[in-house]
N, C-alpha and C positions, 0 to 999 in steps of 0.2 A: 474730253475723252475719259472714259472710265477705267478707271485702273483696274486691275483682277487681285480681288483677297489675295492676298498669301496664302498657298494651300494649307491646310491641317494638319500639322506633322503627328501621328498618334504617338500619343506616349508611352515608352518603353516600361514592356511588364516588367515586374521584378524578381529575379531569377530566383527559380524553386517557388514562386508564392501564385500557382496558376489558381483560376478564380471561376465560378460558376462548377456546374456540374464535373468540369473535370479538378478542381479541387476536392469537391468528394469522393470520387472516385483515385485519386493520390493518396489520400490517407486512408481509404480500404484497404488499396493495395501495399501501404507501408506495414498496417498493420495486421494484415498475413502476413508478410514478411517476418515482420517482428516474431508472430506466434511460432514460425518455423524457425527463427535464429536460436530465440532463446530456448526450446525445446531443444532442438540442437546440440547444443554450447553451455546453455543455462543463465541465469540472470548476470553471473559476477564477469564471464569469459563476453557476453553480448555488450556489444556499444553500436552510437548511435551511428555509427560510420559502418561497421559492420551490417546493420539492419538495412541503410540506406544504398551498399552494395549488392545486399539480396532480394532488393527490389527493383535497386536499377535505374535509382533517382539521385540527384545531389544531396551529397548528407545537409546542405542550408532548407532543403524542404523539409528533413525530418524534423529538425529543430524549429523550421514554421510553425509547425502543429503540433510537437510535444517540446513542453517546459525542459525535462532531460529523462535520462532512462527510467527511471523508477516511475514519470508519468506514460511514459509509450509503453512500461511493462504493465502496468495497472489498465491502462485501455485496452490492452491486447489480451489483458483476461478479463473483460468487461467487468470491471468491477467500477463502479458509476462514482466510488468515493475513494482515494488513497486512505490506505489504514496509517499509513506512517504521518501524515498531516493531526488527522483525529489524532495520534499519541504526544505530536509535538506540541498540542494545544494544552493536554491535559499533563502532558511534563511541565507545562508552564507552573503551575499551582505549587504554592507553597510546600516543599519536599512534606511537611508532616501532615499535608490535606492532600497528597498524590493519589492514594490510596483508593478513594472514596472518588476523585476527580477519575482516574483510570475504568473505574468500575462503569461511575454513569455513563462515561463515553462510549465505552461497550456496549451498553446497553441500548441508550439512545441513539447511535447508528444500529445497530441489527436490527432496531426497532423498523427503519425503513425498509419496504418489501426488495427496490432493486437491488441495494445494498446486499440487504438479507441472502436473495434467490444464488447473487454471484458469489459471495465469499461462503457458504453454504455446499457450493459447488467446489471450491478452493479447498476449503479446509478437509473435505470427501475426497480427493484427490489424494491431498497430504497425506491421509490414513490410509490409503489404500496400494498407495504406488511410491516406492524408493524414490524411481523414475523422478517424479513430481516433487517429494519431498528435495530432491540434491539439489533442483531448479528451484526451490520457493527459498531455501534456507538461507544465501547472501542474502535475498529481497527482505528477507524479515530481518534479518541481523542489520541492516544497514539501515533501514526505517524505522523500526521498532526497538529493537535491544539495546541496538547503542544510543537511540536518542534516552532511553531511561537510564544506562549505565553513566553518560554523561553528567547527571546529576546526582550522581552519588559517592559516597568515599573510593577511591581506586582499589585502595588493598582487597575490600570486597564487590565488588560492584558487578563482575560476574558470575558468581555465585548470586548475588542477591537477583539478579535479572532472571537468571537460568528458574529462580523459584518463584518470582513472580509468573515468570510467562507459564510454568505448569499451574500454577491457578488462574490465568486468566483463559489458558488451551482448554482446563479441563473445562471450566465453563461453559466453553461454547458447545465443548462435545455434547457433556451433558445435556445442556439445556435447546441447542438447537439442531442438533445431529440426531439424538440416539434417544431425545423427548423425556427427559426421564423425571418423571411426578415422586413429588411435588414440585420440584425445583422450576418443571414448566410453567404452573397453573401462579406461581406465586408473583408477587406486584412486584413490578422493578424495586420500589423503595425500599422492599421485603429484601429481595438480592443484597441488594448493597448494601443495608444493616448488615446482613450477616457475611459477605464476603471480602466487600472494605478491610475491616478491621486484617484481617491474614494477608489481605496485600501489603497494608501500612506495615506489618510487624517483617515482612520478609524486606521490605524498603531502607524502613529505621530502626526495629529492634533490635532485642540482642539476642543477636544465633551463635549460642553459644560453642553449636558444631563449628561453626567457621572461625573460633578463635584459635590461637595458634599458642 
C-alpha cells in the first residue's frame, strides 16, 4: 500500500522582505515616500519609521532595503554614490595628507557622469532654494562636517570645517556649476597642486584669526 508524501508546507515569507516584482515596486513606493517626507520635514525631523508611515509599509521593510536614513535620503535624491562614505574614506588619511586625499576624492567622484548629473542637480538646488538648502543642511553636517570635525583639535574644529567646506563649495561651484575657465579646462592633478595645499592650511595651520 503506498503511502501519500506529506504534502508541501510552503515556507513562510519573511515579513516586509516581499520578492519578485513586487519587491521593486516596495521600494519605489518607499522611496517617493521618502522624497515627500523629507521635503516635508526635512532630513534631521524624517526617520525611517516616519517614511515607512507614509508609505504605508512596516518600518522592517524600510530597513530591508535601506542601510539607515542617510542611505534612503541619498537614494531618494538619486544620487548613485553617498558623499559622506567618499569623505569618511578620505578622513581616514593621515590628518597632514587629508588635504590633498579630500581634494582627489572630489575630484574623482565628479569625475563619474551619474554621480556628476545628480549631485549637479543638488548642489543647483542648494543655490537656488532656502527651501532645499534647510532640507540638505543636517544631511551635510551629519555626513560630512562632523566626520572631518571629528578629526581635528575641538577648541577649533568648527571653524576649521566651516573653512574647509567653502573651499571645497566654492570648487564645485566654480568648476561644475557656473564652468568657469580655466579652472574647467585644467587636469585634475593641476587642481589639487593648487587647491590641496588651502585645504591642508585651514586643517592644520595656523589661523591666526581663530586664536584667542
Amino acid at each position: 500500500m503506498n503511502e501519500k508524501a506529506p504534502a508541501e508546507v510552503p515556507s513562510a515569507r519573511k515579513r516586509g522582505r516581499p520578492k519578485g516584482s513586487t519587491a521593486g515596486a516596495a521600494k519605489t513606493m518607499i522611496l517617493k515616500a521618502a522624497s515627500k517626507e523629507f521635503a516635508h520635514v526635512g532630513y534631521e525631523a524624517a526617520s525611517l519609521r516616519s517614511v515607512a508611515r507614509r508609505a504605508g509599509v512596516d518600518p522592517a521593510l524600510v530597513h530591508h532595503y535601506f542601510k539607515d536614513k542617510s542611505d534612503l535620503f541619498v537614494q531618494s535624491m538619486h544620487i548613485p554614490i553617498n558623499p559622506g562614505r567618499i569623505i569618511a574614506e578620505a578622513a581616514s588619511a593621515p590628518l597632514d595628507q587629508m588635504g590633498e586625499a579630500l581634494t582627489r576624492a572630489l575630484l574623482d567622484t565628479w569625475r563619474k557622469p551619474a554621480f556628476r548629473t545628480a549631485a549637479t542637480a543638488m548642489v543647483r538646488g542648494l543655490i537656488s532654494s532656502s527651501r532645499a538648502t534647510n532640507m540638505l543642511r543636517p544631511f551635510l553636517h551629519e555626513q560630512i562636517f562632523s566626520r572631518l570635525g571629528s578629526r581635528l583639535p575641538q577648541e577649533q574644529a568648527e571653524q576649521r570645517v566651516a573653512l574647509v567646506a567653502s573651499q571645497i563649495i566654492g570648487l564645485i561651484v566654480s568648476r561644475y556649476i557656473i564652468d568657469l575657465e580655466p579652472l574647467v579646462s585644467m587636469e585634475d592633478q593641476q587642481v589639487i597642486e593648487l587647491v590641496a595645499p588651502t585645504i591642508q592650511r585651514y586643517l592644520t595651520g595656523e589661523l591666526p584669526a581663530l586664536n584667542h
